[in-house]
LUMBADREN-540397 format. One record per residue: residue number from 1; residue in three letters; x, y, z of N, C-alpha, C in turn. Coordinates in steps of 0.2 Angstrom, whole numbers. Example, Ala and Ser with C-alpha at 12.3 -4.5 7.8 and 13.67 -1.06 7.14 Angstrom:
BEGIN
num  residuo  n_px  n_py  n_pz  ca_px  ca_py  ca_pz  c_px  c_py  c_pz
1  ALA  66  -28  39  62  -22  39  66  -16  39
2  SER  64  -11  35  68  -5  36  64  0  39
***
This chain:
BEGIN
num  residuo  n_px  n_py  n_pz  ca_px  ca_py  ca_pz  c_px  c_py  c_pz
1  UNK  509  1104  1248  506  1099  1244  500  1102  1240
2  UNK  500  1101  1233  495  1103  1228  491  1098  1225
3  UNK  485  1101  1226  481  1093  1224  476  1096  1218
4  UNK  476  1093  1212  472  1096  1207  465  1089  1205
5  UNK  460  1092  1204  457  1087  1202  454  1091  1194
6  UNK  452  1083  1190  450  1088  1182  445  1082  1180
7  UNK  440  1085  1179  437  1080  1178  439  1078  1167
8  UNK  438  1073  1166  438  1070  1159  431  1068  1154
9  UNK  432  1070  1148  424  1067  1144  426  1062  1143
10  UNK  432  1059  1140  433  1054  1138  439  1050  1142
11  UNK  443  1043  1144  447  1040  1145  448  1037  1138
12  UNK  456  1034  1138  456  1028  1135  465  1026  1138
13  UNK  464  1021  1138  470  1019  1142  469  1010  1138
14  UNK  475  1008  1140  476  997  1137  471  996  1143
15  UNK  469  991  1140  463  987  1144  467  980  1145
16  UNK  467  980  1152  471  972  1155  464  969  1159
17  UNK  461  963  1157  454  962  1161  457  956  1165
18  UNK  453  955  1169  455  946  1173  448  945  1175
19  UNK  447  936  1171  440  933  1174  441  928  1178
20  UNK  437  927  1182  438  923  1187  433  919  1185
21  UNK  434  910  1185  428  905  1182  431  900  1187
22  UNK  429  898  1190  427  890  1194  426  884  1191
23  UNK  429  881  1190  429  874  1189  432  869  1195
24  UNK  430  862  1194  435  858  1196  437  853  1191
25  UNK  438  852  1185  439  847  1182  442  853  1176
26  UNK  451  852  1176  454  854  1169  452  851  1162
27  UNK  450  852  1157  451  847  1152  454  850  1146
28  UNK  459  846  1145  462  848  1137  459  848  1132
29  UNK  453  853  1130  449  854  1124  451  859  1118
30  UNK  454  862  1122  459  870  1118  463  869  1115
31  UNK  465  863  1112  472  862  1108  468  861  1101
32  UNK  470  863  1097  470  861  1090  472  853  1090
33  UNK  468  849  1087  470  844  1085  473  842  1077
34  UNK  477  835  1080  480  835  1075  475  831  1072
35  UNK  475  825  1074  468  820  1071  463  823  1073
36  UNK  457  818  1071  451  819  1073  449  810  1073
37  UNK  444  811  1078  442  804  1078  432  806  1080
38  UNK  430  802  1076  424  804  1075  422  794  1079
39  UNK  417  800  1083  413  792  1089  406  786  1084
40  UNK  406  785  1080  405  780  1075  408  777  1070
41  UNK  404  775  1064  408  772  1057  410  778  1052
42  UNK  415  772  1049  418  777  1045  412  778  1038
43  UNK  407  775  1039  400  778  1035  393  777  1039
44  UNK  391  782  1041  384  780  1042  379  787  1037
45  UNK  372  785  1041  368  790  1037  370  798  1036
46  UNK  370  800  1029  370  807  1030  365  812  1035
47  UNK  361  810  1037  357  814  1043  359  816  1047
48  UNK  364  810  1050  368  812  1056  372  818  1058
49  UNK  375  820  1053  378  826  1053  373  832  1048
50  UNK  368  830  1044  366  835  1041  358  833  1040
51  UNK  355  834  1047  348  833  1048  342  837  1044
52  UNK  346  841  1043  341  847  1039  346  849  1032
53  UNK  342  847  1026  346  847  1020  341  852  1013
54  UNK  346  851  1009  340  855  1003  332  849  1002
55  UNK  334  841  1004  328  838  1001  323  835  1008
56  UNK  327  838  1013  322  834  1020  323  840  1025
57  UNK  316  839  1027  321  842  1035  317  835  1041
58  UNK  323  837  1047  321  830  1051  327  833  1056
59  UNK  325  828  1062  328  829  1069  330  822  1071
60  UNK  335  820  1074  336  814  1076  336  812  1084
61  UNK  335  808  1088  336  807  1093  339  800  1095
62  UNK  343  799  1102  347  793  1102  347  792  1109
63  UNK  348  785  1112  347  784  1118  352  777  1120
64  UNK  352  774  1124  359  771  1128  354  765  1123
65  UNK  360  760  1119  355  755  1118  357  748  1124
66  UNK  354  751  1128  352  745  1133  345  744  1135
67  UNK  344  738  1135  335  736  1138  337  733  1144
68  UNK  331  734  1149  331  734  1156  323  733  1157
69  UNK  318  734  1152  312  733  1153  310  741  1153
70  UNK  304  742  1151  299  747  1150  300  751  1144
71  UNK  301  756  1142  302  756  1134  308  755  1130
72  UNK  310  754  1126  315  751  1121  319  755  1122
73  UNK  323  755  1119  330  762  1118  329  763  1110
74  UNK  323  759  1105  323  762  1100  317  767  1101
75  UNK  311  767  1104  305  771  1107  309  777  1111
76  UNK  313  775  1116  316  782  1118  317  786  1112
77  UNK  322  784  1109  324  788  1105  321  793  1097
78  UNK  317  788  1095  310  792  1091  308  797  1096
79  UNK  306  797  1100  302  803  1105  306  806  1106
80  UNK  311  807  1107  318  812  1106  318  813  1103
81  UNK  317  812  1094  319  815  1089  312  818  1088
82  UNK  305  819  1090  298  821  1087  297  825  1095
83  UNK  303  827  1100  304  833  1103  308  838  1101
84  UNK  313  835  1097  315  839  1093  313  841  1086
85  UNK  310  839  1083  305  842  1077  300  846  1082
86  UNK  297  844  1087  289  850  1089  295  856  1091
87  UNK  302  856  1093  305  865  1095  304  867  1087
88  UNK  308  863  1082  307  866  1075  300  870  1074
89  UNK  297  867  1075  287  869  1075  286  873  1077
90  UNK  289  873  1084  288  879  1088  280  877  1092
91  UNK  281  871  1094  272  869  1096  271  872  1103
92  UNK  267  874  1105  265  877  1111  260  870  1115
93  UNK  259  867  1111  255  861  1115  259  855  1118
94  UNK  255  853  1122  257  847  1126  259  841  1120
95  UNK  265  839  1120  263  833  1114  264  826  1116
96  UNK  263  824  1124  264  817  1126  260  814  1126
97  UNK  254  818  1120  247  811  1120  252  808  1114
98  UNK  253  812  1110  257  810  1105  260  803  1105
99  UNK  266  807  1109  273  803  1110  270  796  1113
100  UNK  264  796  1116  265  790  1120  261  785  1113
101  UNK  259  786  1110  258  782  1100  265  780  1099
102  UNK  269  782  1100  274  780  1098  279  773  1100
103  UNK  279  769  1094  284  763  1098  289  761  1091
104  UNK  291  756  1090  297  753  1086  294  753  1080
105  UNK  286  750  1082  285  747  1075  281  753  1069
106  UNK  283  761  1073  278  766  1071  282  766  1064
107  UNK  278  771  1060  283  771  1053  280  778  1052
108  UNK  274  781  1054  274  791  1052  268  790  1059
109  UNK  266  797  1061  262  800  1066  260  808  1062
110  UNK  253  811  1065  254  817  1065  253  823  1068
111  UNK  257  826  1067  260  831  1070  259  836  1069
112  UNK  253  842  1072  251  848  1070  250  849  1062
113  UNK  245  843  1057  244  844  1054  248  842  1048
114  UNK  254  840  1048  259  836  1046  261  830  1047
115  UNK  266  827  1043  267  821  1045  273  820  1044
116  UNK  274  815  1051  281  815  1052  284  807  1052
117  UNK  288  806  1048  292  801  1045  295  795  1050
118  UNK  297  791  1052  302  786  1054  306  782  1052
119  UNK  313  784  1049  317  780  1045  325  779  1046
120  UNK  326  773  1045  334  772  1047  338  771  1055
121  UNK  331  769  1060  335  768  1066  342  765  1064
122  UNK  347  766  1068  353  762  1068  356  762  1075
123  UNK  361  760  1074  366  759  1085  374  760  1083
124  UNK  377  764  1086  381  764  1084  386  766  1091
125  UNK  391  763  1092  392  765  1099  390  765  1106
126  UNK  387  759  1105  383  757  1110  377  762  1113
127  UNK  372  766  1109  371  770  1108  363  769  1100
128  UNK  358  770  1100  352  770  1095  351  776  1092
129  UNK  351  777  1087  348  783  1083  343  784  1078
130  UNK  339  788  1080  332  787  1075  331  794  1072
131  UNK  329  794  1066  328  799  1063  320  802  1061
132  UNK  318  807  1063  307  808  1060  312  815  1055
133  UNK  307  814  1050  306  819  1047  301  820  1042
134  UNK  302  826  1040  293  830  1041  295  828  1031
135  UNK  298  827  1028  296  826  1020  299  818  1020
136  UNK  293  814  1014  293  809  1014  298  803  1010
137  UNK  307  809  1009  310  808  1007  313  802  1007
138  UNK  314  797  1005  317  791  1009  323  790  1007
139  UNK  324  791  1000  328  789  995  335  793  998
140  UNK  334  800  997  341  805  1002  340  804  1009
141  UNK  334  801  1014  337  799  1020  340  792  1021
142  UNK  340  789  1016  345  781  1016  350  782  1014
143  UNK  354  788  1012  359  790  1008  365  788  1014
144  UNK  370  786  1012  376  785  1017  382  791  1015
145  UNK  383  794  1021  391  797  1020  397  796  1025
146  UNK  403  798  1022  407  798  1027  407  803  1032
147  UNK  412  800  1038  409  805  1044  412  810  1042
148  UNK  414  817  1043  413  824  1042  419  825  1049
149  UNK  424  827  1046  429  830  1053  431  839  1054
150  UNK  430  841  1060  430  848  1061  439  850  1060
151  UNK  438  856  1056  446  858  1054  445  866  1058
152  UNK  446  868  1063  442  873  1065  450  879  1063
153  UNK  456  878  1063  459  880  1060  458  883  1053
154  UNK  455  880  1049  453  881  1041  445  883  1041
155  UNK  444  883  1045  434  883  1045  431  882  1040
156  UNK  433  873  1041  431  869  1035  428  862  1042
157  UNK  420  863  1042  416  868  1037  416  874  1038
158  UNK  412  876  1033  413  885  1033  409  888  1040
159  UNK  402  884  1041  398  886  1048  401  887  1054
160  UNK  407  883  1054  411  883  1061  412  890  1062
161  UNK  413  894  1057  416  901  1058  411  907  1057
162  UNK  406  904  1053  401  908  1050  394  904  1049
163  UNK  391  903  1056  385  898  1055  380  901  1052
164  UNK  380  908  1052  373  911  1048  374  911  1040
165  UNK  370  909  1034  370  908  1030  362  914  1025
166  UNK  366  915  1020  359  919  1017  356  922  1020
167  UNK  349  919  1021  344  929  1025  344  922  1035
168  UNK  347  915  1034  345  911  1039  350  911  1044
169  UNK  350  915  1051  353  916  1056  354  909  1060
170  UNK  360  907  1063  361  900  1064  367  903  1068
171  UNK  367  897  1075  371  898  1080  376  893  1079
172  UNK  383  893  1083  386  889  1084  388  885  1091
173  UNK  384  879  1093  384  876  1098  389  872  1098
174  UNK  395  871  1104  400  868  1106  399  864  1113
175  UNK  401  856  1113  400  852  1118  406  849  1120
176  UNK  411  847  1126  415  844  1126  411  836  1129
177  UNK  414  832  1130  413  824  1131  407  827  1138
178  UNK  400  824  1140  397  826  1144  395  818  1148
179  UNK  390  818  1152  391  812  1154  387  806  1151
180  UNK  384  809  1145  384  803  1137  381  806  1132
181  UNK  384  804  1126  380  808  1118  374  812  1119
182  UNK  370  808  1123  362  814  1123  363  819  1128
183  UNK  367  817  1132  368  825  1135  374  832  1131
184  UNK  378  827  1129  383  830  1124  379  835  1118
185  UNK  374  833  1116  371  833  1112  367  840  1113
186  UNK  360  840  1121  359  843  1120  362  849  1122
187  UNK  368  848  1125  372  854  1128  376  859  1124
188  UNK  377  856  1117  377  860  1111  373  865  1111
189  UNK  367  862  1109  362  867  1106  359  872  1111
190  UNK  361  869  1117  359  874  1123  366  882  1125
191  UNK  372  877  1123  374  884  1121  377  888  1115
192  UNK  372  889  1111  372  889  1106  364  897  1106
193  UNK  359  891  1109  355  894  1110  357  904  1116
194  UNK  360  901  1118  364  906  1126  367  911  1120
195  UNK  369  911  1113  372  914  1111  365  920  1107
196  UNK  363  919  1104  355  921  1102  352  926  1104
197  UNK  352  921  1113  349  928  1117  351  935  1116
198  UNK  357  936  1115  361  943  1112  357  948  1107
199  UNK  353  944  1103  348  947  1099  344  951  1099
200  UNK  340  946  1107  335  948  1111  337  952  1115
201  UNK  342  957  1118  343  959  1121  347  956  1127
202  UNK  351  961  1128  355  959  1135  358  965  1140
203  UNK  360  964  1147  358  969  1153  367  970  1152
204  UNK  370  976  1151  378  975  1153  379  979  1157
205  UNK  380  976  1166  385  981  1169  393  980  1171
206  UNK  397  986  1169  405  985  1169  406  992  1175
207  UNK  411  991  1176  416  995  1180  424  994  1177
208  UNK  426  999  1177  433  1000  1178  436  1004  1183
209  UNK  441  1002  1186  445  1006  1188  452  1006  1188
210  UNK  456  1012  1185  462  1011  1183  466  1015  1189
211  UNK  473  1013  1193  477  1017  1196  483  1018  1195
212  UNK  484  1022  1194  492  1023  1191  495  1028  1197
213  UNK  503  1026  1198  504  1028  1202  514  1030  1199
214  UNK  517  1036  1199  522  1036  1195  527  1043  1201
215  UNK  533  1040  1202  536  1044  1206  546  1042  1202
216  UNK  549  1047  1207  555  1046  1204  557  1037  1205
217  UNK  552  1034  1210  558  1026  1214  552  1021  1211
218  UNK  548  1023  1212  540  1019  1209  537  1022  1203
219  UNK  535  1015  1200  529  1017  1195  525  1008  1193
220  UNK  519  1011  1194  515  1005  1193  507  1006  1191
221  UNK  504  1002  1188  497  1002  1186  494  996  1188
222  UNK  487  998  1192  482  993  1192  475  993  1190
223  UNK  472  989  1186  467  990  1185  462  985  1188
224  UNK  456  986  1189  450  980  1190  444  984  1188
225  UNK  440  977  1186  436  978  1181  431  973  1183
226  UNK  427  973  1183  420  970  1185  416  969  1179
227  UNK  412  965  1176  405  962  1173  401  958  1174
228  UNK  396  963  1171  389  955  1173  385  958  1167
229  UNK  385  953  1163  380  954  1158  376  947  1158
230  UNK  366  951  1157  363  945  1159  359  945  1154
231  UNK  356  941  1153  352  941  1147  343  938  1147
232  UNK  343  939  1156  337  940  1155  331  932  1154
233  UNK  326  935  1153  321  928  1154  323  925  1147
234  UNK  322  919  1147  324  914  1139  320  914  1134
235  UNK  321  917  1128  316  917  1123  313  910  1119
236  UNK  306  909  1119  305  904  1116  305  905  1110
237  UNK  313  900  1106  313  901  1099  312  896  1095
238  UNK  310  895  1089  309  889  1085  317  888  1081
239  UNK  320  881  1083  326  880  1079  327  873  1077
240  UNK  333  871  1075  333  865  1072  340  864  1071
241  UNK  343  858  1074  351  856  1073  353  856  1065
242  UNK  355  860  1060  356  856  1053  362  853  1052
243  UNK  366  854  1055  375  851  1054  378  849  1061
244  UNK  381  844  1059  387  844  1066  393  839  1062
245  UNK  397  838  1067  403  837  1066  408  838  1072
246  UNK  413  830  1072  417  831  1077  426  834  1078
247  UNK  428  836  1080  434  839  1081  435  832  1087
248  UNK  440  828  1087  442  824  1092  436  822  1096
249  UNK  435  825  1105  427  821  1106  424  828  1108
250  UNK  426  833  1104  422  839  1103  416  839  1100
251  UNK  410  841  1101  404  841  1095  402  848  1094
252  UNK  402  849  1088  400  855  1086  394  855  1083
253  UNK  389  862  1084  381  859  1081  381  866  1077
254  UNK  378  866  1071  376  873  1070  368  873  1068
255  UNK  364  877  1074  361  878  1076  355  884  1074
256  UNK  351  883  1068  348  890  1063  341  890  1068
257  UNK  340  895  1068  333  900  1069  327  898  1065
258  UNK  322  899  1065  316  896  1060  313  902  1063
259  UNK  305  904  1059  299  905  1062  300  913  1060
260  UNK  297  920  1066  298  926  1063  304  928  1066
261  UNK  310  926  1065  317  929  1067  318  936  1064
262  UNK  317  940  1070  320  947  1066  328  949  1066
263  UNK  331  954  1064  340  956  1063  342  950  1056
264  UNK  336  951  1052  341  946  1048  343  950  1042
265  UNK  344  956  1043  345  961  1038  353  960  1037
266  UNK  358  958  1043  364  957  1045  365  951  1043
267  UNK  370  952  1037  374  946  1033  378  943  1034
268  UNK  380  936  1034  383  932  1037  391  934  1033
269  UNK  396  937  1036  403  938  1032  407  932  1031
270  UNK  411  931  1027  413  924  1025  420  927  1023
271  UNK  424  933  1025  429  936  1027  434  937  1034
272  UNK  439  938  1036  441  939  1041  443  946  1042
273  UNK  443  951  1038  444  957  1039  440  960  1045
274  UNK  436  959  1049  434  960  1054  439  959  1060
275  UNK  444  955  1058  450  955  1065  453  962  1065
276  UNK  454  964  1061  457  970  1063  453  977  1060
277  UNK  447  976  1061  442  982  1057  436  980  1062
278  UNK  433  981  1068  428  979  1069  422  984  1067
279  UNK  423  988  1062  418  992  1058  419  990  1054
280  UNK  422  985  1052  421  982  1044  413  983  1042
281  UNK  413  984  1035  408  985  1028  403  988  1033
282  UNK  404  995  1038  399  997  1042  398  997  1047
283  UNK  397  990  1050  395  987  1056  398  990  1062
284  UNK  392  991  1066  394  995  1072  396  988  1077
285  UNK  403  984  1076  405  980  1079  411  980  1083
286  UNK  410  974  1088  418  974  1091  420  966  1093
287  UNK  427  966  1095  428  960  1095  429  958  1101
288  UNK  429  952  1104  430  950  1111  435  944  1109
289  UNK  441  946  1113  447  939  1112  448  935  1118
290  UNK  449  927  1119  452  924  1124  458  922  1121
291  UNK  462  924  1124  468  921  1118  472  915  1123
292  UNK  470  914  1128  472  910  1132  466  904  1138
293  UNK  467  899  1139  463  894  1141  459  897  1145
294  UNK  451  897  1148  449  896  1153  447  893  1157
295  UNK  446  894  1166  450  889  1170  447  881  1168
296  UNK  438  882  1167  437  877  1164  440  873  1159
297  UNK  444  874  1154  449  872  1151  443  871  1143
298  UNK  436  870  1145  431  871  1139  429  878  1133
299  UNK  431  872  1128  433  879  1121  425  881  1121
300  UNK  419  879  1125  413  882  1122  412  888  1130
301  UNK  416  888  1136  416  894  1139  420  899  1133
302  UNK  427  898  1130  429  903  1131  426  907  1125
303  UNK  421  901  1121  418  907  1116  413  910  1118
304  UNK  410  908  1125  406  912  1127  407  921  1131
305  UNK  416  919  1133  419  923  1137  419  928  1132
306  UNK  422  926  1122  424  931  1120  419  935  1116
307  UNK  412  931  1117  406  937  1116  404  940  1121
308  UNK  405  938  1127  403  943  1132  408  950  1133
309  UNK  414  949  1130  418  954  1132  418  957  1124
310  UNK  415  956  1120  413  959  1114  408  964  1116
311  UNK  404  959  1120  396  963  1123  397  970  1125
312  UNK  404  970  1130  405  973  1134  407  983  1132
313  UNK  411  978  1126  414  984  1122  411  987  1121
314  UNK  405  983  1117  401  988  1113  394  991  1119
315  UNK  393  992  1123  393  995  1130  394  1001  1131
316  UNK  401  1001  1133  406  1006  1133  406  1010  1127
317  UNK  406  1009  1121  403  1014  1115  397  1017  1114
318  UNK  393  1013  1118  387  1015  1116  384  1021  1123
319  UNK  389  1020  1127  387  1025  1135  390  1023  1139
320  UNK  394  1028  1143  400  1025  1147  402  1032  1151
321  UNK  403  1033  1158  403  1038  1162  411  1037  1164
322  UNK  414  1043  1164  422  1045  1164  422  1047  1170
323  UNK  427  1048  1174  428  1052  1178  438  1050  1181
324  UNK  439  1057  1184  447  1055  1183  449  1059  1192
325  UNK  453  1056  1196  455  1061  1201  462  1060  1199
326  UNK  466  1066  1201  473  1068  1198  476  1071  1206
327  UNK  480  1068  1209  483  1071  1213  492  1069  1213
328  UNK  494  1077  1215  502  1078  1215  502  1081  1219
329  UNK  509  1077  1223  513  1078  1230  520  1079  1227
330  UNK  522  1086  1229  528  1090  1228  532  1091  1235
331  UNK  537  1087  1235  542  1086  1243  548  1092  1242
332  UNK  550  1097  1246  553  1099  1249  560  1099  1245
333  UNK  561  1092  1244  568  1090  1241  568  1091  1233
334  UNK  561  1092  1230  561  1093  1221  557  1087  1219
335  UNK  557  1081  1222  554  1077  1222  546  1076  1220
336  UNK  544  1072  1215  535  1073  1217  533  1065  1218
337  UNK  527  1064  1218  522  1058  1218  516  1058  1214
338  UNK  515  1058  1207  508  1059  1205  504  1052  1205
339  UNK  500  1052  1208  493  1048  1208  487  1050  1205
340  UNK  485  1043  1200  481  1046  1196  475  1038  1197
341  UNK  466  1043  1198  462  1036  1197  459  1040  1191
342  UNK  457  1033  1189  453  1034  1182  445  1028  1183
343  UNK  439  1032  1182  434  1027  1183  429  1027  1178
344  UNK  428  1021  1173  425  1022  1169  418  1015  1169
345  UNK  411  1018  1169  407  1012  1170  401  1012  1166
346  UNK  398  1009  1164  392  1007  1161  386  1004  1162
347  UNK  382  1006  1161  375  1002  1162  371  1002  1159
348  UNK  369  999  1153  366  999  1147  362  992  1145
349  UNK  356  992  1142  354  987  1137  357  986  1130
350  UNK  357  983  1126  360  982  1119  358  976  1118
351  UNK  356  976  1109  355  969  1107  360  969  1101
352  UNK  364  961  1100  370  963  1095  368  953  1092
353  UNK  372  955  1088  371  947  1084  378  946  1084
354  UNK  380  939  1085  387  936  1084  388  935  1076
355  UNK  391  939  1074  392  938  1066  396  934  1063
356  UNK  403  934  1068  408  927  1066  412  925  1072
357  UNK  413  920  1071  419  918  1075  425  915  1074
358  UNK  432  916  1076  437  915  1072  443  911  1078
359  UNK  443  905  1074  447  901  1080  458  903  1075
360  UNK  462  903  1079  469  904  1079  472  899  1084
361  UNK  479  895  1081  483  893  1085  488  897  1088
362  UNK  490  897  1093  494  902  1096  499  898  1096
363  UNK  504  901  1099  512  901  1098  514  896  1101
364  UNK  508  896  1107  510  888  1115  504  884  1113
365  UNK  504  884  1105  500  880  1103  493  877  1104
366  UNK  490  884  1108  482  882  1113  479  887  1108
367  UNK  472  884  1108  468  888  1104  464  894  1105
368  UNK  465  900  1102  463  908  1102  456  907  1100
369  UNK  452  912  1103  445  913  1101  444  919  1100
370  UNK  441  923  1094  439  929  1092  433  929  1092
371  UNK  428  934  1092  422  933  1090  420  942  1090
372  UNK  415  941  1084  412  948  1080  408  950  1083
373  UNK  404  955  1086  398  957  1086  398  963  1083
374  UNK  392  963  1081  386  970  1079  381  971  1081
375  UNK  381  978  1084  375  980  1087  369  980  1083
376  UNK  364  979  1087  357  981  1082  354  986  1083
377  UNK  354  990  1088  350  995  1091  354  1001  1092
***
C-alpha cells in the first residue's frame, strides 16, 4: 500500500449544501400567485401602502376593532402609529407620558419638537387604522387609491426587487398570515430589519468537508457543510415602513434606513445582470440561491436562507483554510482504491449589503429566490 498525502492552496469542487430548518406548520406561500386578493377595499387611503411619500411622511398603526372597555381600538392604534414615527426619530426617550395624552378625540401632539398629525382613522376588516404624521398635509393624506397588488414575477413594484432607492438604503420585509395584521405587520419589518444587520457586520463560521471515494466497482461523493452566521447584538436603527403591498395574504414592507446610515456609496441596481456576473459593475459580490421550498414552507425564510448562503460565499473568498488528504491502495491484482478528503473552512467577520433580490418561477412551479450581495470591507 502507498499512501500519499499533498497538501493543496486552493480547492474547488460543486458545492451540494443541505439545511436543516424545523418547523411544524407547512404553508403554501412559495407558489407564485395567479391572483392576488388584497385584505381590504378596493379603495382606501393612499397611506396605507405609501406611508411615506414625496408630500408626507407618517406611520400608521391598527388594532382589532373591538371594545371590551379600557382604551378604544381607535386610541390603541394612534399610539401604535406615534411608536412608529418616535423609531423614524430615532427617540432615545421614554414616550409613554406622551402616549398616555393620546385619545380619539386628539387631532396633533408634540413630539420632540415637532408636531405630529391625526388624520383618516378608518376600519377595515374588522380591524382600525390610524395614521400621525409629521407634515400638516391633509389634502394628499385624504387622497384615496386603489389597492396595490404584488407581481413579484415582474418586480412590479420595482422595490420588491430593488428596495434601495438613490443614495436611501431600504430593506425588504416579508410576512406570511401571522396570528392577526399587527403582528403580520410588525413581522415584516422585523425581518426586514434581520437583513440590515449585514451591514453592521456579521460572524460567519462554515466547514466543508468533501469525500470522494473512486475504485474500479465504487464511486461516490459526500459532502457536509456546516453554518452559523451571527449577527451579533441589534443595531439601534432609525426606519420607517414607505410601501407595502400584498401578494395573496403575503405582505410585503419596504423598509428604508433614515439618520446617519453609512454604505450608502452602493447603488441600488435595477438590472438582472448580476445573476450570472456577481461582480457585476465591480462589486465584490455573490449570490446565494434557494431554488426549492423551505421546510417552513415561508418565502421570507427562504430569502433569508439565500442571503445567508450569499454571506457565506463571500466568506470563503475573503479567507478560507484548504487542506486535502489523498490516499491510494494498490491490490495485488492491479486493482486500486483512491480516497480522497478535502477540508475547507472559514472563520471571518464581513459586512455586506443586500443589493437585489430576484424572485423566478421554476419549472414545478414554486418560487426561486436569488439574492446579491456585496461586500463592504
Amino acid at each position: 500500500m502507498k499512501v500519499f498525502v499533498n497538501p493543496l492552496q486552493r480547492a474547488s469542487f460543486i458545492l451540494v449544501t443541505f439545511s436543516m430548518l424545523s418547523a411544524c406548520v407547512i404553508r403554501q406561500e412559495n407558489t407564485l400567485p395567479t391572483t392576488a386578493v388584497y385584505p381590504g377595499l378596493e379603495s382606501q387611503p393612499c397611506w396605507l401602502e405609501r406611508p411615506v411619500n414625496g408630500e408626507s411622511i407618517g406611520q400608521f398603526g391598527l388594532a382589532r376593532d373591538i371594545y371590551i372597555g379600557g382604551e378604544t381600538p381607535k386610541t390603541k392604534s394612534r399610539k401604535r402609529a406615534v411608536n412608529s414615527l418616535a423609531d423614524y426619530m430615532a427617540l432615545d426617550t421614554n414616550i409613554n407620558h406622551i402616549l398616555n395624552d393620546i385619545d380619539d378625540d386628539t387631532l396633533s401632539i408634540e413630539l420632540k419638537g415637532r408636531t405630529l398629525h391625526f388624520v383618516n382613522d378608518f376600519s377595515i376588516d374588522g380591524y382600525v387604522y390610524s395614521y400621525a404624521m409629521l407634515d400638516n398635509a391633509l389634502t394628499a393624506a385624504s387622497q384615496q387609491c386603489a389597492a396595490k397588488v404584488c407581481d413579484l414575477a415582474a418586480c412590479d413594484p420595482s422595490w420588491l426587487c430593488t428596495p434601495s432607492k438613490n443614495e436611501q438604503i431600504a430593506m425588504l420585509g416579508v410576512s406570511y398570515l401571522a396570528t392577526s395584521p399587527v403582528e403580520q405587520h410588525y413581522k415584516s419589518i422585523e425581518n426586514a430589519l434581520l437583513q440590515a444587520e449585514y451591514m453592521y457586520g456579521v460572524k460567519v463560521e462554515s466547514s466543508k468537508d468533501l469525500r470522494q471515494v473512486d475504485s474500479q466497482y465504487i464511486r461516490y461523493n459526500i459532502l457536509r457543510q456546516q453554518n452559523y452566521v451571527s449577527t451579533g447584538e441589534r443595531e439601534r436603527l432609525s426606519y420607517a415602513v414607505t410601501d407595502r403591498c400584498y401578494s395573496e395574504s403575503t405582505l410585503f414592507s419596504r423598509v428604508a434606513l433614515y439618520g446617519n446610515v453609512s454604505h450608502s456609496k452602493i447603488k441600488p441596481i435595477v438590472d438582472i445582470q448580476w445573476l450570472t456576473n456577481p461582480k457585476y459593475l465591480g462589486y465584490d459580490g455573490a449570490i446565494g440561491a434557494v431554488q426549492r421550498p423551505v421546510a417552513s414552507g415561508l418565502l421570507s425564510d427562504q430569502i433569508k436562507l439565500a442571503i445567508k448562503r450569499a454571506a457565506i460565499e463571500l466568506a470563503f473568498e475573503k479567507e478560507s483554510n484548504v487542506s486535502e488528504e489523498l490516499v491510494v491502495v494498490q491490490y495485488k491484482s492491479g486493482n486500486s482504491l483512491l480516497i480522497r478528503y478535502i477540508n475547507e473552512e472559514t472563520n471571518v467577520e464581513l459586512k455586506a449589503k443586500v443589493l437585489s433580490i430576484h424572485f423566478k418561477e421554476g419549472e414545478d412551479h414554486t418560487l426561486e429566490v436569488f439574492a446579491w450581495l456585496a461586500r463592504l470591507d
